[in-house]
C-alpha positions in Angstrom: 128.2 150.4 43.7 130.7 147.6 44.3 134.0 146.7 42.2 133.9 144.3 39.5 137.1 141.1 38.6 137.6 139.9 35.6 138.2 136.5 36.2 140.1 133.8 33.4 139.5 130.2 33.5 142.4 127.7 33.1 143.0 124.3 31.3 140.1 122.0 30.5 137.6 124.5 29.6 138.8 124.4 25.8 136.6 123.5 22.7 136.6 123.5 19.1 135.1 127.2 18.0 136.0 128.7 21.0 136.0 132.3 20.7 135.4 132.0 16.8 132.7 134.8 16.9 134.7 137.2 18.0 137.5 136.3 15.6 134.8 136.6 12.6 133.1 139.6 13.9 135.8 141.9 15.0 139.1 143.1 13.1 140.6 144.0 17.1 140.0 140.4 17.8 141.3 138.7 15.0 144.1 140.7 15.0 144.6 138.8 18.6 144.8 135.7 17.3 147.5 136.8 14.2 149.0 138.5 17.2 149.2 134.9 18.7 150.1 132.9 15.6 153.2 135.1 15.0 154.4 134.6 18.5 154.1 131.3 18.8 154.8 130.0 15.2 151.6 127.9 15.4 148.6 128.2 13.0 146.3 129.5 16.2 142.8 129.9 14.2 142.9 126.4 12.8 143.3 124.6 16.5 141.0 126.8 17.8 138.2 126.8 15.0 139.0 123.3 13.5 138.5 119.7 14.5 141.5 118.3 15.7 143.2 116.2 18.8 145.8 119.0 19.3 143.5 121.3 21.4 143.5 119.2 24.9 147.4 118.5 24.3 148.9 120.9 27.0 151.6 122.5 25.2 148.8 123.5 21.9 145.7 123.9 24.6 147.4 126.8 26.7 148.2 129.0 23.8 144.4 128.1 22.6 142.9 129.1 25.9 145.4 132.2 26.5 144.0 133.3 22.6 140.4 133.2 23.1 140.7 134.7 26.5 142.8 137.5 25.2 140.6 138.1 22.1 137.8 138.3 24.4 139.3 140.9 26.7 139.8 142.6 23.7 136.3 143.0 22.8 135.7 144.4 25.8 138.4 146.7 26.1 137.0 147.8 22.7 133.6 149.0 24.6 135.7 150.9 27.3 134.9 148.2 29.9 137.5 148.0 32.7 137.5 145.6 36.1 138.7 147.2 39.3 140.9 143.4 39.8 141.4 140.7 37.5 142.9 137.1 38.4 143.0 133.7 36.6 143.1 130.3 37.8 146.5 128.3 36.5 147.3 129.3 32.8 144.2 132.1 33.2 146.7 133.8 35.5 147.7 135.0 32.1 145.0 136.4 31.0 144.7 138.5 34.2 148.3 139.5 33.7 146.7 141.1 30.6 144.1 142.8 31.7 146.2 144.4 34.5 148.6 145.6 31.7 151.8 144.0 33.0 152.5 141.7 29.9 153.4 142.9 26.5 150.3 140.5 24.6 153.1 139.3 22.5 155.1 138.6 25.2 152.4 136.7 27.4 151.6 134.5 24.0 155.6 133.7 23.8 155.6 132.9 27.3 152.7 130.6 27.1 153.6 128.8 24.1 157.0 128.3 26.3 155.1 126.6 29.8 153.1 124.4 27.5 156.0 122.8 25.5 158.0 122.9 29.1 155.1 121.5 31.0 154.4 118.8 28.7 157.8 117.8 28.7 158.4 117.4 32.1 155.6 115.2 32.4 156.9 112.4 35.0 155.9 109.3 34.1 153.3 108.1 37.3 151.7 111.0 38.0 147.9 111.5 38.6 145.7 113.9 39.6 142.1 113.7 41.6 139.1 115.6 43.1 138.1 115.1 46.4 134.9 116.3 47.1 132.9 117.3 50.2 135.9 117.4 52.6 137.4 120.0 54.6 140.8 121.6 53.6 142.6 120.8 56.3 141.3 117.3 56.4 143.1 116.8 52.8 146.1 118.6 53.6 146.6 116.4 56.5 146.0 113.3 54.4 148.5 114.5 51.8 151.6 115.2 54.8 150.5 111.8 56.6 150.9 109.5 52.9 154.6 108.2 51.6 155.3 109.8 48.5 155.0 112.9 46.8 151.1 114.1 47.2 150.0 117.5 47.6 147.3 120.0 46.7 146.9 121.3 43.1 144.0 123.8 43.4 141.8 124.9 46.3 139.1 125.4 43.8 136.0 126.4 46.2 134.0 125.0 48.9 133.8 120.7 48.6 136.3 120.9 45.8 139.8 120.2 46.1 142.3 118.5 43.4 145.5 116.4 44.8 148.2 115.9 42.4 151.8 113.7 42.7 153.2 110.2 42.1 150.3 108.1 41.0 150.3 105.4 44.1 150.4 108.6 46.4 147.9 110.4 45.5 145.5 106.9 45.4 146.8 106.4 48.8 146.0 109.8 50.2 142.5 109.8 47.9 142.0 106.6 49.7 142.4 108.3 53.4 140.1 111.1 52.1 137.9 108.4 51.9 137.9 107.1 55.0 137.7 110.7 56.8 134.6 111.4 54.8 135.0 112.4 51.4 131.8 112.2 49.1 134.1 111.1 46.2 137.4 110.9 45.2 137.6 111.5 41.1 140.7 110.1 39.1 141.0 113.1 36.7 141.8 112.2 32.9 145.0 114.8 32.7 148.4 114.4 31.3 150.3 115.0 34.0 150.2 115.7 37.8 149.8 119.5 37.3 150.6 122.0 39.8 153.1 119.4 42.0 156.7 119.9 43.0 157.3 117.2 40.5 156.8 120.3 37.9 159.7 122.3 39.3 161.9 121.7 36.5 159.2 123.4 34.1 158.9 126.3 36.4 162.7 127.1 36.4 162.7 127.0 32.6 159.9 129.3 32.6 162.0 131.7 35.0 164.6 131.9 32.2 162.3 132.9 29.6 161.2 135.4 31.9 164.6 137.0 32.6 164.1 138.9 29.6 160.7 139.8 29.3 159.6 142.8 30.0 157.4 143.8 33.2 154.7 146.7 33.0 153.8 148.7 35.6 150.1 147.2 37.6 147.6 149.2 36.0 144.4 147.0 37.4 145.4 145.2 40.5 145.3 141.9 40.2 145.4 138.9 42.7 148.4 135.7 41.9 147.8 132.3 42.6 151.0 131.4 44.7 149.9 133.9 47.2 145.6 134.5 46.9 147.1 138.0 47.3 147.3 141.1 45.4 150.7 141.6 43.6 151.6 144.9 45.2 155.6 145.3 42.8 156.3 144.1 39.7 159.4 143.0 40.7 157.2 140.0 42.5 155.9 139.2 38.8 158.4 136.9 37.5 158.7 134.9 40.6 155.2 133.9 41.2 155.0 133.1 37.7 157.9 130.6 37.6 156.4 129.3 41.0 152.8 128.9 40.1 154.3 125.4 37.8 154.5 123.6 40.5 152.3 124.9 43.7 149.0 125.1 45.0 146.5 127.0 42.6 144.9 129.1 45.5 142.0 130.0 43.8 139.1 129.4 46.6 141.4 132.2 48.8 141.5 134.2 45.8 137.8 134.9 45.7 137.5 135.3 49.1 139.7 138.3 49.0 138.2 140.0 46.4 134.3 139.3 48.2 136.5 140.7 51.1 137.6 144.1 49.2 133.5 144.6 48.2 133.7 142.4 44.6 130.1 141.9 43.9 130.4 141.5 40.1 132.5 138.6 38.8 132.9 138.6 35.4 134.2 134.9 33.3 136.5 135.9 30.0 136.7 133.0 28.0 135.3 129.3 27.3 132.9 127.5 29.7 131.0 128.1 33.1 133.7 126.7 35.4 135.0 129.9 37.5 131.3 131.4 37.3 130.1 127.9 39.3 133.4 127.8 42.1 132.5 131.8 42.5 128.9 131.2 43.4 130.1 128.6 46.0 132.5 130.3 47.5 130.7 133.3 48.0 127.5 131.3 49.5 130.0 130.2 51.7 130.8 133.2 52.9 127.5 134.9 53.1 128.2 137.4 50.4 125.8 138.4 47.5 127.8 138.6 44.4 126.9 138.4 40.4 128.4 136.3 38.6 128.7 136.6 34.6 130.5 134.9 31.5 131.7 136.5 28.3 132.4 133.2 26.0 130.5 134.3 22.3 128.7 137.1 21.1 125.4 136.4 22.8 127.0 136.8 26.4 128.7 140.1 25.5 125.3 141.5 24.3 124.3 140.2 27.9 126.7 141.5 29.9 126.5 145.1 27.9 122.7 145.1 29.4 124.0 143.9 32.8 127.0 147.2 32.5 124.1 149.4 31.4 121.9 148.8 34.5 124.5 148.9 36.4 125.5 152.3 35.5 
């Protein structure tokens, strides 16, 4: 039998009544969200469950995302379930952080709360993210060094999917020389900000001054960072990668590969949407591994994957 990851998806994955089964079926899971409510002073079931603009704002949508991913977990922890590695693209890096017990939940809601207003804030006016699509790697990272301005990538997402983020006429400049060296598409992205750049530093080094006083658990599921696409081997690396991760590359495409690598053949989405479940099955096509792929966003999907656990056993 091969390991399993729990795997949490970042920003853009949110909608209204995310998680909301969970919340009205389970005490351990809406104790999650009251959990995330008093840490953040927000009223965390109502942007969640109710219609409202505030949920794709980026300082309300990452405390709404860490929620239903956390509440989530939580049902599962509930049934005894437990990954071998865990890991979470952007904000889901918190969610893994979870799940490999190094974050007090309390804590990792504070925390979050904290990048979103600090992200939000340090939005640069100018700045613009895109896809590229169908180019190599090193063909975009080439693009990016050879165009004036600040460009660079955001997330190495999986095979034919890249995102470049920076100063608006950059990154159209270096979308347009992806382009010309064969891109499929480029994709103007409809984000507030230009995510994941060096133009976030500022957010990232607020971030590392809440963190001074948080407290930092001991790994107890290894799980894989985003600065690095490596396992996080101290937790005296923790604070560092997280106050980093603001502003560089999401290296989620190396991330996968590492667990396929260390004999992952069951990859298991916590939390809204299909996104990770769709870069994983790329990836690992890619690399000529067989691997499952699973999500756990309601009630239905649990029941599924509780089948999937039991013939697996």
């Amino acid at each position: 039998m091969g390991k399993m990851a729990f795997i949490f998806p970042g920003q853009g994955s949110q909608y209204v009544g995310m998680a909301q089964e969970f919340y009205e079926q389970m005490p351990a899971c809406r104790r999650v969200f009251e959990l995330a409510s008093e840490a953040s002073g927000l009223d965390v079931p109502a942007l969640c469950f109710e219609e409202n603009e505030n949920i794709n704002i980026t300082e309300y949508t990452q405390i709404c995302m860490l929620t239903a991913e956390a509440a989530i977990l939580k049902a599962l922890q509930e049934e005894g379930v437990t990954p071998d590695v865990t890991a979470g693209l952007s904000l889901g890096e918190y969610g893994a952080l979870l799940a490999a017990g190094v974050l007090d939940w309390k804590d990792a809601f504070a925390l979050v709360r904290k990048r979103g207003i600090y992200m939000q804030e340090a939005v640069p006016t100018g700045g613009a993210m895109a896809a590229v699509l169908g180019l190599a790697e090193t063909t975009i990272e080439k693009a990016c060094e050879e165009t004036e301005g600040i460009v660079s990538i955001a997330n190495y997402n999986c095979p034919g999917q890249i995102v470049i983020t920076g100063e608006e006429a950059a990154v159209t400049a270096a979308g347009e020389k992806c382009k010309e060296a064969g891109a499929k598409r480029v994709v103007p992205l409809k984000v507030s900000g230009p995510f994941h750049s060096p133009m976030l530093k500022g957010a990232g080094e607020k971030l590392g001054e809440e963190l001074v006083n948080v407290e930092i658990h001991d790994i107890a599921v290894p799980y894989i960072a985003n600065v690095t696409a490596d396992y996080v081997k101290t937790t005296a690396e923790v604070k560092d990668l997280l106050r980093k991760q603001v502003s560089s590359s999401v290296r989620w495409q190396q991330s996968v590969q590492r667990m396929l690598g260390d004999g992952v053949d069951t990859f298991v989405e916590i939390g809204p949407g299909r996104t990770l479940t769709g870069f994983m099955k790329k990836i690992s096509r890619e690399a000529g591994v067989e691997a499952e792929a699973l999500c756990v966003s309601n009630i239905d999907k649990m029941e599924d994957f509780e089948k999937f656990m039991q013939g697996r056993r």
